[in-house]
PyMOL Python script that loads the backbone (N, CA, C, O; Angstrom):
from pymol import cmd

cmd.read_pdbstr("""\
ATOM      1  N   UNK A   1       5.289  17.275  -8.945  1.00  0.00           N
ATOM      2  CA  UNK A   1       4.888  16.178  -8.103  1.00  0.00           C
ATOM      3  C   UNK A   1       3.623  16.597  -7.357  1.00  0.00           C
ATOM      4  O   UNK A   1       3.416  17.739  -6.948  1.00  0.00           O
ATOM      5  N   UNK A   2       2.797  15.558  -7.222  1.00  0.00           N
ATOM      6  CA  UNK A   2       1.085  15.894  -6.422  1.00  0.00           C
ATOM      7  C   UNK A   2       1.532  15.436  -5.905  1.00  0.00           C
ATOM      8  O   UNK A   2       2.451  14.699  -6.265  1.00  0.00           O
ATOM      9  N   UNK A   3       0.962  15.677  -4.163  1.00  0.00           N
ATOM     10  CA  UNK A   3       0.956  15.120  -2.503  1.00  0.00           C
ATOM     11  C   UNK A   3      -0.479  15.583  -2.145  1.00  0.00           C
ATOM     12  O   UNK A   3      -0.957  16.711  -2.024  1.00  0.00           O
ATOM     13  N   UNK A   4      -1.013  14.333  -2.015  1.00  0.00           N
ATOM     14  CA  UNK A   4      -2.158  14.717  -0.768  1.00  0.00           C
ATOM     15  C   UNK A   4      -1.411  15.288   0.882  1.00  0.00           C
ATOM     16  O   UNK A   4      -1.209  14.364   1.670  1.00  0.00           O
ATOM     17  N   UNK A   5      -1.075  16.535   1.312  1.00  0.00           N
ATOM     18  CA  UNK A   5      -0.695  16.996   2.774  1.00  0.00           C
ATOM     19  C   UNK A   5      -1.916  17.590   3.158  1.00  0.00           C
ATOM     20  O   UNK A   5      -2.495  18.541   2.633  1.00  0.00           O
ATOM     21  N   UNK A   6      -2.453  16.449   4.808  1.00  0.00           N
ATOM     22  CA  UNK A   6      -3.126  16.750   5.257  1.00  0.00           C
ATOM     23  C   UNK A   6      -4.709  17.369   4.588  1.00  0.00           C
ATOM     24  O   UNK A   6      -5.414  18.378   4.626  1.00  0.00           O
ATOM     25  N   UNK A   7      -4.682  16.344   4.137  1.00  0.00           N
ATOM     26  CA  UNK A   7      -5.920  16.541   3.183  1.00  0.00           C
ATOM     27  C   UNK A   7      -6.308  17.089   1.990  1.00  0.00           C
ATOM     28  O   UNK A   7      -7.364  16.865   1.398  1.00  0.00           O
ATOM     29  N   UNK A   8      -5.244  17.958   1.597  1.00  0.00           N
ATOM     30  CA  UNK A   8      -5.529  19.217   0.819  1.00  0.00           C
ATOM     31  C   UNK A   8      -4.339  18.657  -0.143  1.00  0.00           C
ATOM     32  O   UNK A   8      -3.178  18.578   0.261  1.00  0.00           O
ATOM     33  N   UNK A   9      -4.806  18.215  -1.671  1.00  0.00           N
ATOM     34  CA  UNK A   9      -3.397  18.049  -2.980  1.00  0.00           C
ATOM     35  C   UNK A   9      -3.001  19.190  -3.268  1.00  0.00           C
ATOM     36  O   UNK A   9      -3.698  20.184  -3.473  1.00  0.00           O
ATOM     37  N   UNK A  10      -1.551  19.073  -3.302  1.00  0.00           N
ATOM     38  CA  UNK A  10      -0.500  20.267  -3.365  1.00  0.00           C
ATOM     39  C   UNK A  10       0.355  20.022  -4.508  1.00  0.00           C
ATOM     40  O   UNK A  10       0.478  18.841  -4.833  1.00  0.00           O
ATOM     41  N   UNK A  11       0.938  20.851  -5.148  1.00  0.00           N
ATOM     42  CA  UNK A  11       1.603  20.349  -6.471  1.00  0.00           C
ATOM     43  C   UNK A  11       3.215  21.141  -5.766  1.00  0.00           C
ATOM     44  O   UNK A  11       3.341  22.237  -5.220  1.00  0.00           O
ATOM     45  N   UNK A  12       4.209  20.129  -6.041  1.00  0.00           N
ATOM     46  CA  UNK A  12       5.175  20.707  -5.580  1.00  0.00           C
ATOM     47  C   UNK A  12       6.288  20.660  -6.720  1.00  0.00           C
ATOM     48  O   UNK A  12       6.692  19.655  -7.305  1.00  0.00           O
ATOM     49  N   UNK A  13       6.675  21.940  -6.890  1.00  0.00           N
ATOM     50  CA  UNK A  13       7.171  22.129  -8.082  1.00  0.00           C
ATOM     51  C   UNK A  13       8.782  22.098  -8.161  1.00  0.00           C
ATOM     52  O   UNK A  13       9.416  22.316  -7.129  1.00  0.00           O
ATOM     53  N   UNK A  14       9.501  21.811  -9.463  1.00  0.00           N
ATOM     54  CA  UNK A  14      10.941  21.361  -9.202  1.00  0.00           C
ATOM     55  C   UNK A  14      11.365  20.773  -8.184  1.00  0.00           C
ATOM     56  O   UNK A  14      12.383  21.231  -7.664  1.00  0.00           O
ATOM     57  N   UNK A  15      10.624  19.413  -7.505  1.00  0.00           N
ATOM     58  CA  UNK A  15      11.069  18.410  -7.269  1.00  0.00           C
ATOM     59  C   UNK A  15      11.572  17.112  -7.837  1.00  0.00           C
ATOM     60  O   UNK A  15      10.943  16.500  -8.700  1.00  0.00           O
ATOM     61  N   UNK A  16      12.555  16.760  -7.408  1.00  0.00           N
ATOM     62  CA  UNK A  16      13.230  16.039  -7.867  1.00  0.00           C
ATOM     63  C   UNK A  16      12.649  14.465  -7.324  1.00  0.00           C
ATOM     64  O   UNK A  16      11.879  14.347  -6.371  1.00  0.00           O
ATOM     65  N   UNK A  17      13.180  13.314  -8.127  1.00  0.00           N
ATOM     66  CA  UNK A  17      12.696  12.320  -8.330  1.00  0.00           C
ATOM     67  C   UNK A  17      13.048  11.451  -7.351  1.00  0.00           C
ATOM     68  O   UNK A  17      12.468  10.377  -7.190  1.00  0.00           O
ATOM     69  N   UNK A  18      14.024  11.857  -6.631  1.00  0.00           N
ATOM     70  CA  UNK A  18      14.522  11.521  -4.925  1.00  0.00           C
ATOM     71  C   UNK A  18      13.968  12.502  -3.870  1.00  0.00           C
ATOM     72  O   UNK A  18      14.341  12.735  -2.720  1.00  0.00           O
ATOM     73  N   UNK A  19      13.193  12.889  -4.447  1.00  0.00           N
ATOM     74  CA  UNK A  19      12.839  13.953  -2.766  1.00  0.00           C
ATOM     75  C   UNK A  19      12.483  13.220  -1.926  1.00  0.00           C
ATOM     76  O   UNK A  19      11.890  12.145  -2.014  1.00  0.00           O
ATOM     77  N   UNK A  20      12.927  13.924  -0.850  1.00  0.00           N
ATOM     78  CA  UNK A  20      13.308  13.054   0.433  1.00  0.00           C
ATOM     79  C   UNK A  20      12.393  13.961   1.367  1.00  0.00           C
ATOM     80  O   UNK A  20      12.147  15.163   1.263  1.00  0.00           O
ATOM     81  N   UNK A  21      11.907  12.919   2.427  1.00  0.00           N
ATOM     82  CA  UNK A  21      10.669  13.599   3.614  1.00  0.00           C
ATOM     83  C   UNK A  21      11.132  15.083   4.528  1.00  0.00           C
ATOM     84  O   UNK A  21      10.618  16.137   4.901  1.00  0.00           O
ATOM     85  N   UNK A  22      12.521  14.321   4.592  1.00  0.00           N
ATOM     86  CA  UNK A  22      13.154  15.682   5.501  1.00  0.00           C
ATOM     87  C   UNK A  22      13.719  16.729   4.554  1.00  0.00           C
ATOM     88  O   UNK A  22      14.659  17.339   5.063  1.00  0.00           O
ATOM     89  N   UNK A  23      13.394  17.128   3.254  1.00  0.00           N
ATOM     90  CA  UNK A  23      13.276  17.953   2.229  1.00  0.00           C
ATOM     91  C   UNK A  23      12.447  18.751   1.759  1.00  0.00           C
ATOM     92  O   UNK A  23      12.625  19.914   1.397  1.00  0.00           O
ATOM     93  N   UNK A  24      11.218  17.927   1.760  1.00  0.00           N
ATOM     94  CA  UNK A  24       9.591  18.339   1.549  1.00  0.00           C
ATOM     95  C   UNK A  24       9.473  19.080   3.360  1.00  0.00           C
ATOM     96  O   UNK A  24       9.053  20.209   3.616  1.00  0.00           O
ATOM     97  N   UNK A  25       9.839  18.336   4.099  1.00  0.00           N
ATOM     98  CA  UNK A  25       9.384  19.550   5.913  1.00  0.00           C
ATOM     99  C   UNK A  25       9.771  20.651   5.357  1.00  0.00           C
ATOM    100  O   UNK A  25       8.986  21.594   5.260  1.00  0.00           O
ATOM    101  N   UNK A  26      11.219  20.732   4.835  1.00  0.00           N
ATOM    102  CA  UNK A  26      12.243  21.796   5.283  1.00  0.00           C
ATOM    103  C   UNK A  26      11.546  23.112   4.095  1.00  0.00           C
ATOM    104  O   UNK A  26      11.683  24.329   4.221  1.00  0.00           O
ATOM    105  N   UNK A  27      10.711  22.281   2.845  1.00  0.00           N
ATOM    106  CA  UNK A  27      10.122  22.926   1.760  1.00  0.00           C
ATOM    107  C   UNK A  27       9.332  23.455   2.196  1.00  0.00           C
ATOM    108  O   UNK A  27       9.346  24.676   2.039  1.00  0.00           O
ATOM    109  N   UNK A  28       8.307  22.890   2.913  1.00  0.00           N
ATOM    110  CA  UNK A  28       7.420  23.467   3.531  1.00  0.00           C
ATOM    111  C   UNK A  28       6.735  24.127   4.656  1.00  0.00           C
ATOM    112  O   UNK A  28       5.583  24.474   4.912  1.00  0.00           O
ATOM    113  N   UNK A  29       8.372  24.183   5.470  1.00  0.00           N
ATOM    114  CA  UNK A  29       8.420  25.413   6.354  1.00  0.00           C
ATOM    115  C   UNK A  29       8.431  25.127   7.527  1.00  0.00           C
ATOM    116  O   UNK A  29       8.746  25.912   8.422  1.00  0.00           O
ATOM    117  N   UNK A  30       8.003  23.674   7.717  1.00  0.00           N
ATOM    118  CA  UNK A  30       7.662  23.223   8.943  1.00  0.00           C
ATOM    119  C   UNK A  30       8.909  22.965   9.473  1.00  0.00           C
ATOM    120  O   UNK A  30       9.879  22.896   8.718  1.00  0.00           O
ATOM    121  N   UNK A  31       9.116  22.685  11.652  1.00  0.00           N
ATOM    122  CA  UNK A  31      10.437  22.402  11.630  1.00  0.00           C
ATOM    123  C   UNK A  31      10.235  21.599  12.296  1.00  0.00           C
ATOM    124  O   UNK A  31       9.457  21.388  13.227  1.00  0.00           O
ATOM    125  N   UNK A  32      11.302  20.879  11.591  1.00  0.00           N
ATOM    126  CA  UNK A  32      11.722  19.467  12.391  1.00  0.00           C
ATOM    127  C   UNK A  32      11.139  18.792  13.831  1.00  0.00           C
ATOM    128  O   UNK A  32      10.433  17.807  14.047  1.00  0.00           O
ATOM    129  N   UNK A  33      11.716  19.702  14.628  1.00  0.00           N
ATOM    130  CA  UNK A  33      11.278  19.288  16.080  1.00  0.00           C
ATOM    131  C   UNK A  33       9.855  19.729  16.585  1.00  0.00           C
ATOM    132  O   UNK A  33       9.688  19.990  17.776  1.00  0.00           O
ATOM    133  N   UNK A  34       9.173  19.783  15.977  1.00  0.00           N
ATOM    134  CA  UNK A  34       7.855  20.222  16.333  1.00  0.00           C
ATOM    135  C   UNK A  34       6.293  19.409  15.691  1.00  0.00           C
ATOM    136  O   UNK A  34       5.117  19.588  16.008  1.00  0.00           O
ATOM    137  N   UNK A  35       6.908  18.524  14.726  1.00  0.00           N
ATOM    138  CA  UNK A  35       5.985  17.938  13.686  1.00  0.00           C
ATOM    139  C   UNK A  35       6.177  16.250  13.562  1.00  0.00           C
ATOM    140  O   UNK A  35       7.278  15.782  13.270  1.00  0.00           O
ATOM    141  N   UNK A  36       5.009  15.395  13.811  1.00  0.00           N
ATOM    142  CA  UNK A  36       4.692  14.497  13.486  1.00  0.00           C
ATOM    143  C   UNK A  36       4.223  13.937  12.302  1.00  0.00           C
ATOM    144  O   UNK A  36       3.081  14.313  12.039  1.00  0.00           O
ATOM    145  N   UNK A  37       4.890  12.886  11.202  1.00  0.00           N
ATOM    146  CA  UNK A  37       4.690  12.346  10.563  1.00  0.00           C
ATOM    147  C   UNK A  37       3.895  11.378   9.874  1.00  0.00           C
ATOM    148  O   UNK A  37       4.356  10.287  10.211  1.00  0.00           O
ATOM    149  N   UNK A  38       3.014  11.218   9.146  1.00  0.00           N
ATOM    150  CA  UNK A  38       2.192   9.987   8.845  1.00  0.00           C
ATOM    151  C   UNK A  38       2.661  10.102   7.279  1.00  0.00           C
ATOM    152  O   UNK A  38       2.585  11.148   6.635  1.00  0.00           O
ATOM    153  N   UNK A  39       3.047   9.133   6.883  1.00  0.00           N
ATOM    154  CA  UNK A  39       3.306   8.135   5.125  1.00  0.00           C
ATOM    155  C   UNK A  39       2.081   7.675   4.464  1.00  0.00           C
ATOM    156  O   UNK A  39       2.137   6.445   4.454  1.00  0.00           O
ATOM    157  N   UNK A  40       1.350   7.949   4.088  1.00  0.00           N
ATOM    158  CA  UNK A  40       0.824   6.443   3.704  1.00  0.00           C
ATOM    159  C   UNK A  40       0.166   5.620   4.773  1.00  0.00           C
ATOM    160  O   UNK A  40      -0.170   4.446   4.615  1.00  0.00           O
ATOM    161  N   UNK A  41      -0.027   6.455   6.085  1.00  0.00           N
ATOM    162  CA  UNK A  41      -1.088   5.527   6.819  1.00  0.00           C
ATOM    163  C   UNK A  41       0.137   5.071   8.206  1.00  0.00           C
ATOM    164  O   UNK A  41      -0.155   4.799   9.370  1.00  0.00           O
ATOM    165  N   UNK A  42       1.816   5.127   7.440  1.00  0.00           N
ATOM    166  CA  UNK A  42       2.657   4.705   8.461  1.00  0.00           C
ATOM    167  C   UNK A  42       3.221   6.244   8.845  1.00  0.00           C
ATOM    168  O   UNK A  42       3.369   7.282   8.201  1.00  0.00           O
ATOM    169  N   UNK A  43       3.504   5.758  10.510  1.00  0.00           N
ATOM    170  CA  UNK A  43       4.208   6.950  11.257  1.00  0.00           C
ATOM    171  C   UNK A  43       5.857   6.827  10.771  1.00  0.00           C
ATOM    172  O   UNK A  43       6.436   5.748  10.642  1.00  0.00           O
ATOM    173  N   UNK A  44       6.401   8.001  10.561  1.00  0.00           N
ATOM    174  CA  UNK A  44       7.510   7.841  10.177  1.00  0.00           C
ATOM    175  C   UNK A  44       8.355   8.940  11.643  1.00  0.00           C
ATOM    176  O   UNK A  44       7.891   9.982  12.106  1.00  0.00           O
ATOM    177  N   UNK A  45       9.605   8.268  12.039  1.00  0.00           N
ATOM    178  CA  UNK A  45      10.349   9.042  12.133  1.00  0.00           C
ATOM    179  C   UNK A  45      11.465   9.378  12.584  1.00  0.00           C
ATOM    180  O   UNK A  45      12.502   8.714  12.559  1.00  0.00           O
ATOM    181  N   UNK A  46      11.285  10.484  13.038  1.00  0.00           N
ATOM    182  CA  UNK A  46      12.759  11.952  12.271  1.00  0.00           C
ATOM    183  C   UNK A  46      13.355  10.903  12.124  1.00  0.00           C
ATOM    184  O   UNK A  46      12.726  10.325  11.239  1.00  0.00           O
ATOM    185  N   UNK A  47      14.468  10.060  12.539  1.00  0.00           N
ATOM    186  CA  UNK A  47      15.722   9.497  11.545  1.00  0.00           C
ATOM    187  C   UNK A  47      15.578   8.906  11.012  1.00  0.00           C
ATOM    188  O   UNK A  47      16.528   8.203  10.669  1.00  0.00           O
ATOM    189  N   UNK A  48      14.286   8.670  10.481  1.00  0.00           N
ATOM    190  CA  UNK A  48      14.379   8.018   8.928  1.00  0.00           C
ATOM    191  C   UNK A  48      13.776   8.867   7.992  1.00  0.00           C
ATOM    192  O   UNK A  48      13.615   8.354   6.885  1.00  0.00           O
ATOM    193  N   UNK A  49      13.466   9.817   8.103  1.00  0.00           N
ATOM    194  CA  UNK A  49      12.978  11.309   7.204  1.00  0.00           C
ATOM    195  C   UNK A  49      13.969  11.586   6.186  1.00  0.00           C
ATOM    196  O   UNK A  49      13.709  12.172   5.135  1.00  0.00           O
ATOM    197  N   UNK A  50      15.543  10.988   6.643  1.00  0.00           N
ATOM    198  CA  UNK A  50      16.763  11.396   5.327  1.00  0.00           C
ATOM    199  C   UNK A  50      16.530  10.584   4.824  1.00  0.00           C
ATOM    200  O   UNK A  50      16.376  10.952   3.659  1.00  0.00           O
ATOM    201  N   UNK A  51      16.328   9.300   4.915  1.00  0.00           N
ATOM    202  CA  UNK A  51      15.812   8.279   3.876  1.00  0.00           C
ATOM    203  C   UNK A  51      15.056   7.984   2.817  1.00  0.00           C
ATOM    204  O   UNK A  51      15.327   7.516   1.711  1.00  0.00           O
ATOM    205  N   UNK A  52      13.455   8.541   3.642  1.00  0.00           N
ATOM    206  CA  UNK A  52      12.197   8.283   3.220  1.00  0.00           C
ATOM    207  C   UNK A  52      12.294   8.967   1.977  1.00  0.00           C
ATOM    208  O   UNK A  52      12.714  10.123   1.920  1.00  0.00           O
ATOM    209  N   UNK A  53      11.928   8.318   0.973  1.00  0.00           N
ATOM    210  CA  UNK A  53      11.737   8.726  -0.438  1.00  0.00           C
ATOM    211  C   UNK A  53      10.117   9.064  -0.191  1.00  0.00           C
ATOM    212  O   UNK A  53       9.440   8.612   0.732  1.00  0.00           O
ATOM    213  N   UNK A  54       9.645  10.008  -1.289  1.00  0.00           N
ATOM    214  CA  UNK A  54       8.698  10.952  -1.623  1.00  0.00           C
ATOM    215  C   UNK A  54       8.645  10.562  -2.659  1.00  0.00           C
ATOM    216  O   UNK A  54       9.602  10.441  -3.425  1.00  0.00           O
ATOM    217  N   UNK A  55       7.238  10.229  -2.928  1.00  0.00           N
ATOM    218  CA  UNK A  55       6.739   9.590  -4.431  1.00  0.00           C
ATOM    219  C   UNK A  55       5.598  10.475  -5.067  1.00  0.00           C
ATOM    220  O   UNK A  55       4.912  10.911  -4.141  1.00  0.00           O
ATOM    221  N   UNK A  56       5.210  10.835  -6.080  1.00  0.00           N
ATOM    222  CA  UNK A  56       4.165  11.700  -6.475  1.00  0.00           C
ATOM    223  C   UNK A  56       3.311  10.887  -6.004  1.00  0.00           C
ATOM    224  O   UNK A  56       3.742   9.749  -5.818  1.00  0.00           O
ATOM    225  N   UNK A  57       1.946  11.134  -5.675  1.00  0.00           N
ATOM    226  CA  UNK A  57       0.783  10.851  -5.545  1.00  0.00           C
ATOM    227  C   UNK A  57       0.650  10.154  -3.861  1.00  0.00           C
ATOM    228  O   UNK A  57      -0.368   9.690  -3.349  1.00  0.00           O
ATOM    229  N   UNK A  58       1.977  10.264  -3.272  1.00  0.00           N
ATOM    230  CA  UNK A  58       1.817  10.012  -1.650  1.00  0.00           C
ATOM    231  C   UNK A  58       0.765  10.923  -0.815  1.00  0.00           C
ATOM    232  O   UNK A  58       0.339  12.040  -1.110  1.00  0.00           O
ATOM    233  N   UNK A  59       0.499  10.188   0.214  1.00  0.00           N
ATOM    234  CA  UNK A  59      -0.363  10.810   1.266  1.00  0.00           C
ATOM    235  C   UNK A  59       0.233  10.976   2.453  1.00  0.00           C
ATOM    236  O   UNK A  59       0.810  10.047   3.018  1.00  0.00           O
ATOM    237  N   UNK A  60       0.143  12.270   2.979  1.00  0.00           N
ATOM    238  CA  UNK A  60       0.952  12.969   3.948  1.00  0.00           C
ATOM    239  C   UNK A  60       0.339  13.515   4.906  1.00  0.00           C
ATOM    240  O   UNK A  60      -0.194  14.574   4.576  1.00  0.00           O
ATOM    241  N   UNK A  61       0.100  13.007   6.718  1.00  0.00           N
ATOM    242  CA  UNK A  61      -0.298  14.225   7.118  1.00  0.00           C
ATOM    243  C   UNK A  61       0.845  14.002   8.219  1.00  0.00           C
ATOM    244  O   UNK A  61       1.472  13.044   8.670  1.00  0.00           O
ATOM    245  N   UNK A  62       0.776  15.677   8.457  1.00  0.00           N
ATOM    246  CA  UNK A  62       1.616  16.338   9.606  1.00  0.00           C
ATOM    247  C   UNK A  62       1.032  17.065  10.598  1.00  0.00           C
ATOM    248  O   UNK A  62       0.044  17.795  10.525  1.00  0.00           O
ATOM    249  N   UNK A  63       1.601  16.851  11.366  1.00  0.00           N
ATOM    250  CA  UNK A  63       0.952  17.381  13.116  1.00  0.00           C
ATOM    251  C   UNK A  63       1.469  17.951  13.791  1.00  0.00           C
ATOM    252  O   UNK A  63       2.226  17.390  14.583  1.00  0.00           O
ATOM    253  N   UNK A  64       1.314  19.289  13.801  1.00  0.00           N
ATOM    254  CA  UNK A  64       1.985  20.425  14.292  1.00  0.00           C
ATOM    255  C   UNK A  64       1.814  19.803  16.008  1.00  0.00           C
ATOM    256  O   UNK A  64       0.878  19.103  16.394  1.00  0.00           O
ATOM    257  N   UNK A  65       2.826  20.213  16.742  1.00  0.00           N
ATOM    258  CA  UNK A  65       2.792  19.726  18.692  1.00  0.00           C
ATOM    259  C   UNK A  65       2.846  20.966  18.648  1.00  0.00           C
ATOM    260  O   UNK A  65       3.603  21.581  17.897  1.00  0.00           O
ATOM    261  N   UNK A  66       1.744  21.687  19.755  1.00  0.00           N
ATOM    262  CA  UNK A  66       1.369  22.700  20.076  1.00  0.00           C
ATOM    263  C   UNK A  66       1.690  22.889  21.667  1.00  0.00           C
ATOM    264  O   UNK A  66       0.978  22.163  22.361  1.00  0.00           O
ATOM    265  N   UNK A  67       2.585  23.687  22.378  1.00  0.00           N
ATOM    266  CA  UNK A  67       2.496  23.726  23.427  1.00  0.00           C
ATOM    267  C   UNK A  67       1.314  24.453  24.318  1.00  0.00           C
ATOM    268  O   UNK A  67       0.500  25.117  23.677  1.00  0.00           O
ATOM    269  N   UNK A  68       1.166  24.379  25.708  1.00  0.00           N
ATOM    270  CA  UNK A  68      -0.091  25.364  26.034  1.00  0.00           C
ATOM    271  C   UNK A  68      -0.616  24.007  26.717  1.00  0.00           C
ATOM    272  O   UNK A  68      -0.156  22.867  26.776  1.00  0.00           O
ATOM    273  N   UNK A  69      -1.840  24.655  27.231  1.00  0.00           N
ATOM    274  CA  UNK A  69      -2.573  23.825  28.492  1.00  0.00           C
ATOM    275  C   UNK A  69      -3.945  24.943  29.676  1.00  0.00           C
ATOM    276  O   UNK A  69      -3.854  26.154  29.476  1.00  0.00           O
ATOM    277  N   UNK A  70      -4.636  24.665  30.353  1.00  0.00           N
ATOM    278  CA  UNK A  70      -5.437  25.462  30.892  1.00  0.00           C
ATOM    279  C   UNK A  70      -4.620  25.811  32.066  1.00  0.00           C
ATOM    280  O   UNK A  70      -3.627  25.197  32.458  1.00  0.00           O
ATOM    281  N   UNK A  71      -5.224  27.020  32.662  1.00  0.00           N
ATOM    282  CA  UNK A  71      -4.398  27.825  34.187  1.00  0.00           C
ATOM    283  C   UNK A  71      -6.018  27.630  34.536  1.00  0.00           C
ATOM    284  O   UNK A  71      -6.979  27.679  33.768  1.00  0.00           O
ATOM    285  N   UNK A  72      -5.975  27.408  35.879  1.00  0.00           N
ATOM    286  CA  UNK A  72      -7.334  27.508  36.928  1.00  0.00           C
ATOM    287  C   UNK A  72      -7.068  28.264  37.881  1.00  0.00           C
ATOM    288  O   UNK A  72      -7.909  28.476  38.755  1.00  0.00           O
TER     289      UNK A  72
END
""", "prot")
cmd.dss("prot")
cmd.show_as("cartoon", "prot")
cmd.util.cbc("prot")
cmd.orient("prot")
C-alpha cells in the first residue's frame, strides 16, 4: 500500500485491505495521545481512528503536540 504521510510517499508493506488509521499510528510508532490527524484534507479523530479505513494512495498528515514554551 502507498500513503502520501506528511508529504513524503511511504510504501507500507503487508498491509491488509482493512487497515485501519489507529493501526497505521500504532505501525508507525507514533502514540496515540500525542498526534493529530488529517485524512484527505479531513481532521479525524481518536474515536473514529478504529473505524477509519486506510486506502492505498490516501493522504496523511500527522502532528506531533510538542510540549515546551519560553522561561523569561
Amino acid at each position: 500500500m502507498n500513503l502520501k504521510i506528511n508529504g513524503e510517499i511511504k510504501t507500507i508493506e503487508n498491509a491488509d485491505t482493512e487497515f485501519l488509521l489507529e493501526g497505521l499510528l500504532e505501525h508507525l510508532g507514533y502514540k496515540p495521545q500525542l498526534v493529530v490527524v488529517e485524512l484527505n484534507g479531513v481532521i479525524v479523530t481518536p474515536k473514529d481512528w478504529i473505524n477509519t479505513k486506510i486506502k492505498n494512495g490516501d493522504c496523511l498528515e500527522v502532528v506531533t503536540i510538542v510540549g515546551g514554551g519560553s522561561y523569561s
